[in-house]
C-alpha positions in Angstrom: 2.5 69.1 -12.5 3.1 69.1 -8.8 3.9 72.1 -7.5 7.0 72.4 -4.7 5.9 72.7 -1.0 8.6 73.7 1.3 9.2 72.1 4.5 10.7 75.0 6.0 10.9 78.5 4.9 13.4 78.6 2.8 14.4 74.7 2.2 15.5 73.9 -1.4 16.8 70.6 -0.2 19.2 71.3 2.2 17.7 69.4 5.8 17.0 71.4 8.7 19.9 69.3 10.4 22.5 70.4 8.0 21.3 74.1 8.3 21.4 74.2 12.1 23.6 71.4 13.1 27.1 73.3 14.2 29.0 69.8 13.5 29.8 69.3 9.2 27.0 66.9 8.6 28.4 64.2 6.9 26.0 64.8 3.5 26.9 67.8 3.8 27.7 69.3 0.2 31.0 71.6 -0.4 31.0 75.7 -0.8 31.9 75.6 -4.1 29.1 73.1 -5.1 26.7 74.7 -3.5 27.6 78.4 -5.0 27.7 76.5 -8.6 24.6 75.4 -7.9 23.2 79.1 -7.2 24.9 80.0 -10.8 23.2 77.7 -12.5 19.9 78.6 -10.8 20.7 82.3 -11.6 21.6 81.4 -15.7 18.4 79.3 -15.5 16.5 82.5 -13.8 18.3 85.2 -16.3 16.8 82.4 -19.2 13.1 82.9 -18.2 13.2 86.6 -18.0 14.5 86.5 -21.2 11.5 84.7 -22.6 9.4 86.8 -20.2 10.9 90.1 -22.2 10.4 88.1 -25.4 6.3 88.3 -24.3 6.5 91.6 -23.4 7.5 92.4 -26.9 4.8 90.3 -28.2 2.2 92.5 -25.6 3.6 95.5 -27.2 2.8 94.9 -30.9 -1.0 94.1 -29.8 -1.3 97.4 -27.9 -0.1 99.5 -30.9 -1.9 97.4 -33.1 -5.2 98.0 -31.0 -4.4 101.4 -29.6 -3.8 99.9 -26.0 -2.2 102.1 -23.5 1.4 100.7 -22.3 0.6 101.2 -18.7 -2.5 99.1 -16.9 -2.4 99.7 -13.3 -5.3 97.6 -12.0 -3.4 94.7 -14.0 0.0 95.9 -12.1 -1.8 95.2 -8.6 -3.3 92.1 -9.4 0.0 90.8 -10.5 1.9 92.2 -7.5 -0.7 90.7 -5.0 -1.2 87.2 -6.7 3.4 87.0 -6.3 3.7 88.3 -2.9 0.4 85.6 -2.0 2.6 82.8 -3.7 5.7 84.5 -2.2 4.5 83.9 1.2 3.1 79.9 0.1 6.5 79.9 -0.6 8.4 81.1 2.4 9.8 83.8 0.6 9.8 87.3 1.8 6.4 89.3 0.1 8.0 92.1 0.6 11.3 91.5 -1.4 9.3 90.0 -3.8 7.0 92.8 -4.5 10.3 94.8 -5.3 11.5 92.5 -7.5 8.3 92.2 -9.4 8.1 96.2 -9.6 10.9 96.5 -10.9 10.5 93.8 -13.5 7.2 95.1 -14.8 9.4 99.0 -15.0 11.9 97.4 -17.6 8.6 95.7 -19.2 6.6 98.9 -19.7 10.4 100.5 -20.7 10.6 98.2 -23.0 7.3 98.0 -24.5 7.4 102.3 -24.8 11.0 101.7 -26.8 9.4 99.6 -29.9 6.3 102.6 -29.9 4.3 100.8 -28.4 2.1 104.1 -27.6 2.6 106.0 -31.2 0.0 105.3 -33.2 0.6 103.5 -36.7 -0.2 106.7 -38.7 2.4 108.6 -37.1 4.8 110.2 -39.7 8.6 109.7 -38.8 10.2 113.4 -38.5 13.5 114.7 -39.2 14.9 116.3 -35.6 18.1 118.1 -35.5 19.8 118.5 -31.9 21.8 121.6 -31.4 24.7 120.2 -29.0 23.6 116.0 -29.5 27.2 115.1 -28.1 26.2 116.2 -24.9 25.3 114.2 -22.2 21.4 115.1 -22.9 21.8 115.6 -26.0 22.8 112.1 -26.6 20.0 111.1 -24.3 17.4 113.2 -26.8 18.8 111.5 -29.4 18.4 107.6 -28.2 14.9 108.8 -27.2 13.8 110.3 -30.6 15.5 107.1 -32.8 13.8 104.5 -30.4 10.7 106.2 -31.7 11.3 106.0 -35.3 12.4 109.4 -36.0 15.8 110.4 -38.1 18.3 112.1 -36.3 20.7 114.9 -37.0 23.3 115.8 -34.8 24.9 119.2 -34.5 27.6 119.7 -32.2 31.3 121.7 -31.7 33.5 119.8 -34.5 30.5 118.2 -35.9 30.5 118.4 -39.6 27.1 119.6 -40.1 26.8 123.1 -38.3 23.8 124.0 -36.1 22.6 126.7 -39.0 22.4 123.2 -41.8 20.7 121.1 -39.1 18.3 123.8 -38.9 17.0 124.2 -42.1 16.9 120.4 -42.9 14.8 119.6 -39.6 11.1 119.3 -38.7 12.2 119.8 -35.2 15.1 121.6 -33.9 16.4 121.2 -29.9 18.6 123.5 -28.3 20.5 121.4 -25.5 23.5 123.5 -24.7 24.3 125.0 -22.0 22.3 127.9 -20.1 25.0 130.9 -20.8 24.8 129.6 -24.3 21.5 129.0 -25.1 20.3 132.4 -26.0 23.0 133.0 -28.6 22.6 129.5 -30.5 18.6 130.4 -30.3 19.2 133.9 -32.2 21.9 132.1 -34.7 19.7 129.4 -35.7 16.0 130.9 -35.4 16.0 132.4 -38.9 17.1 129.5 -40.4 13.9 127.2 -39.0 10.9 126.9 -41.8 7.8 128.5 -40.4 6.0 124.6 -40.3 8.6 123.4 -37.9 9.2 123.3 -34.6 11.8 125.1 -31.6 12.3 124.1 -29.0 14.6 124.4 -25.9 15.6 121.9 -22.9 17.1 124.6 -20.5 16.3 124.8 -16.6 15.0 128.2 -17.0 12.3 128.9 -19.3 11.1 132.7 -19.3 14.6 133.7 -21.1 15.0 131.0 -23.9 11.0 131.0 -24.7 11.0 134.8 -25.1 14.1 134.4 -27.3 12.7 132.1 -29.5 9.2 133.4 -30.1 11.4 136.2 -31.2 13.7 134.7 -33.2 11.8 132.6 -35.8 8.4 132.0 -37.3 8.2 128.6 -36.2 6.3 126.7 -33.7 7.9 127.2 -30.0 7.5 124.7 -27.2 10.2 125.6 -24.2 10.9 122.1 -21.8 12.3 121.1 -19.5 13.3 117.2 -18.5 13.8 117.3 -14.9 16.7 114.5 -14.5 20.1 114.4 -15.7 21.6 111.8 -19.1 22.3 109.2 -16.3 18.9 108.1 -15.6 18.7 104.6 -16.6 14.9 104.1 -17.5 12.3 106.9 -19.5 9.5 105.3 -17.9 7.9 108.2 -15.2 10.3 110.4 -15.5 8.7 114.2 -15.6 9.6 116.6 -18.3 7.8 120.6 -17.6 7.0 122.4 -21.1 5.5 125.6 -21.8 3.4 126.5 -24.4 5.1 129.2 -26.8 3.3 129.1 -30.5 1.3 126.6 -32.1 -0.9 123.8 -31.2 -0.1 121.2 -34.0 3.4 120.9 -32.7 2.3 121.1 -29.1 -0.2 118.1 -29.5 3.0 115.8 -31.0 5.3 116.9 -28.9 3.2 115.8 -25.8 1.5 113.2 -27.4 5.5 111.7 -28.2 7.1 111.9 -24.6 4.3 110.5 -23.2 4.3 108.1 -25.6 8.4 107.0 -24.5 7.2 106.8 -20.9 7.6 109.9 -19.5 5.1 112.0 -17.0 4.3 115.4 -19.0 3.7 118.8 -16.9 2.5 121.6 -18.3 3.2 125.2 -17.1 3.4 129.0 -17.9 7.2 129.8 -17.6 6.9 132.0 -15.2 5.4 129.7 -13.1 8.0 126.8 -13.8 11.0 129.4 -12.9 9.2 129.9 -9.3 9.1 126.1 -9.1 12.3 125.8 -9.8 13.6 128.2 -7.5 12.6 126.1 -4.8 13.2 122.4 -6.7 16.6 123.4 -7.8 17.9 126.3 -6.5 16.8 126.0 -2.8 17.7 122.3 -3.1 21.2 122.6 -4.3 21.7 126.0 -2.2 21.3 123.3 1.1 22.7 120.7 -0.5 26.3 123.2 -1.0 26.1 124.5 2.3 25.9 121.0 3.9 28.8 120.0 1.5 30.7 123.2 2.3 30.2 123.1 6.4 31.2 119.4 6.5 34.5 120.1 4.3 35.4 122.9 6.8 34.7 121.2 9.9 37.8 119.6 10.5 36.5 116.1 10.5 37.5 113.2 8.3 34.6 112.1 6.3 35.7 108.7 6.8 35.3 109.4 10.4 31.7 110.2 10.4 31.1 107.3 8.3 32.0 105.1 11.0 29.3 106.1 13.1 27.0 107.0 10.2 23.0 106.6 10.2 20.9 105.5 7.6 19.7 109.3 7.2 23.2 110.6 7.2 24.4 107.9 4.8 22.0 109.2 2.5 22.4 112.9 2.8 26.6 112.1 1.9 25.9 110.5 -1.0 23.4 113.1 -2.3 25.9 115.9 -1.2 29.4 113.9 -3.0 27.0 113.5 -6.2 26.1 116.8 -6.3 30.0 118.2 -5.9 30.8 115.4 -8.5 29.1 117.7 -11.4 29.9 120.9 -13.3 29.7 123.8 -11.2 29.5 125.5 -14.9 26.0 123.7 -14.9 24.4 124.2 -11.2 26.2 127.8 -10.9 23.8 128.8 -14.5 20.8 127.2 -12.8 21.1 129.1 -9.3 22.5 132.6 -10.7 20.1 132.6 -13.4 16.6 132.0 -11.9 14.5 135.2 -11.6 13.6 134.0 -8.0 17.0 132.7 -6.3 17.5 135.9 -4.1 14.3 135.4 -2.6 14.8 131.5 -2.0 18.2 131.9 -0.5 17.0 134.7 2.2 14.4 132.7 3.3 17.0 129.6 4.0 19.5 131.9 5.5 16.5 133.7 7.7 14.9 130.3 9.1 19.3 128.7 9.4 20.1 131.4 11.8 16.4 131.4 14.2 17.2 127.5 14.1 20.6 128.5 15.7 19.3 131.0 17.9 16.9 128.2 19.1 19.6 126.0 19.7 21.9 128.4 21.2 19.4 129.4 23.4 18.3 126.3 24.5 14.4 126.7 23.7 12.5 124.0 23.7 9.3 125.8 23.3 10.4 127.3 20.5 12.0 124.1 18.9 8.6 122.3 19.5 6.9 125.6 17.8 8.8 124.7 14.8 8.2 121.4 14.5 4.8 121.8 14.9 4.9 124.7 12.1 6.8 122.3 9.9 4.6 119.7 10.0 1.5 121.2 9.6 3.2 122.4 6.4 4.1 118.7 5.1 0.3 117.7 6.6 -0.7 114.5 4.6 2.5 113.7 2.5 3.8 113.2 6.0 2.2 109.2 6.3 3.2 109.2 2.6 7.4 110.6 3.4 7.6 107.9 6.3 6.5 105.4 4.1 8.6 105.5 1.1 11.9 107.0 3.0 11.1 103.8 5.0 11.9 102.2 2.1 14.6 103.8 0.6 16.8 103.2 3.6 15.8 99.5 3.5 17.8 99.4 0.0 20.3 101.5 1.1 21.1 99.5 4.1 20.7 96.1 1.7 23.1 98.0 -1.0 25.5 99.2 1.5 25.4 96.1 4.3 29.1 95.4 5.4 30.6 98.6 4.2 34.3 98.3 5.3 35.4 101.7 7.1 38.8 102.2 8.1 39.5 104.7 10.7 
């Protein structure tokens, strides 16, 4: 079979005359053919990545069958260089290609992780009973667990099944309500947990619930935490923290099972996880309300600013309207609650105010001291920040080309 050769970057038939000839060429083919042209080409594209997902399942059967990890990355690079090489034979962009192609192989190893292809054949289906499952993690747990084989019970407010029944018919019980909560549900249902099973938490702070629940049954304990919210659309490399709390049996499963659905699994002592979190969290949404505060009370439109918005700025709007978009219920538990949010909100307010006095003042010196302070700080994730914020603006300005502003 002959393969295509373009003539021109770009050419799928259409002449270079008709392209760049500002008269109507008089071959020239109408809008509307031409667009149903591009829908046919896009059913006929959406039909090969159906039969390419219809491999992947195939791959995925082999690889539990023969104990083959989901994720090959010296494969991945091959692939990704052999399609931005034909990309380029091609006159197609390498780049866009390579991001099309990462993302396909992300829903392929997604997909391959959702029929198990990572638990091993011996692996005993469990019974696990989530304590608030109507939730918006809880119903996240849930999909997780059932891709995986495992029966689910959920226990919820106006459930019929109460949270003290789940309990004693699980193998594993989660607690996913909220923080103010947690500790209360943890003391109702501990007793009520056989000694073989396993407790364990999905809270933001972990010294609280894991002392609570070491205390409160005779079951195995294993405190988490999954550091993204119920709207994340793929498992695959998404982190969850846990800290050991009582048994290695249940520990081994439990880890051996998320990384087994795709996610990245970190282990820590609680106490180190809440210091962690004091900074990934509370120091994180502390800026993120103050931005969100100052630009509310400035006087300014938002639409305004808009119009003349970077890239950077752009980005920082979105973050800040997501994050004011959410329960304060939820982020005011996380930020009043961690052991170690006084000290993380001093040191912001400290450095805010000798950034104003800088600026105030005029001091260059001192602004270049800080700078050169700062970056010392970042040292080599610097090249690596330019790099993939490079990136992300490219798809934000491709996502967000043409926005329409009124002011």
């Amino acid at each position: 079979m002959m393969e295509f050769e373009p003539t021109h970057p770009w050419d799928y038939g259409l002449s270079q005359r008709a392209m760049s000839n500002n008269h109507p060429d008089s071959n020239e083919r109408p809008l509307s053919v031409l667009r149903a042209m591009l829908d046919a080409l896009d059913r006929d594209v959406l039909q090969l990545l159906s039969r390419r997902m219809a491999v992947v399942a195939e791959i995925a059967a082999h690889k539990r069958n023969h104990g083959v990890r989901i994720r090959d990355l010296t494969r991945e690079r091959a692939i990704l260089a052999d399609r931005k090489d034909r990309a380029a034979q091609l006159g197609l962009p390498p780049s866009v290609i390579e991001s099309i192609w990462r993302l396909l192989m992300l829903a392929s190893r997604d997909h391959q992780a959702s029929l198990r292809a990572e638990v091993p054949l011996n692996v005993e289906p469990k019974t696990i009973a989530i304590l608030g499952g109507l939730g918006g993690m809880g119903r996240l747990l849930h999909r997780m667990f059932a891709d995986l084989g495992h029966t689910v019970l959920v226990s919820d407010l106006g459930t019929p099944l109460s949270a003290e029944e789940a309990a004693r018919n699980a193998d594993v019980v989660i607690v996913s309500v909220p923080i103010r909560e947690t500790e209360a549900v943890i003391r109702a249902v501990g007793p009520h947990i056989r000694p073989d099973g396993l407790l364990m938490d999905v809270t933001s702070i972990k010294q609280m619930p894991l002392e609570v629940m070491l205390a409160s049954t005779e079951a195995s304990v294993v405190g988490t935490h999954p550091m993204f919210g119920p709207g994340v659309h793929t498992f695959q490399g998404q982190r969850v923290v846990v800290c050991r709390g009582r048994g290695d049996a249940w520990w081994e499963w439990l880890t051996q099972t998320l990384r087994a659905r795709g996610f990245t699994v970190s282990e820590a002592s609680a106490e180190h996880h809440d210091r962690m979190m004091s900074v990934v969290q509370v120091l994180n949404h502390y800026q993120t309300q103050v931005l969100g505060l100052a630009l509310s009370r400035l006087g300014i439109p938002l639409e305004d600013s808009l119009a003349f918005t970077s890239p950077a700025y752009l980005l920082e709007t979105y973050v800040a309207a997501r994050h004011f978009a959410q329960s304060p219920a939820l982020y005011g538990a996380i930020e009043m609650m961690n052991p170690s949010t006084g000290e993380v909100t001093q040191a912001f307010q400290d450095s805010a105010r000798e950034i104003a006095e800088i600026l105030a003042q005029r001091d260059q010196p001192r602004f270049d001291a800080v700078f050169d302070e700062v970056r010392a700080f970042f040292g080599e994730f610097t090249e690596e920040a330019q790099e993939q914020s490079s990136f992300l603006i490219d798809r934000l300005i491709e996502l967000t080309a043409g926005r329409s502003i009124e002011t």
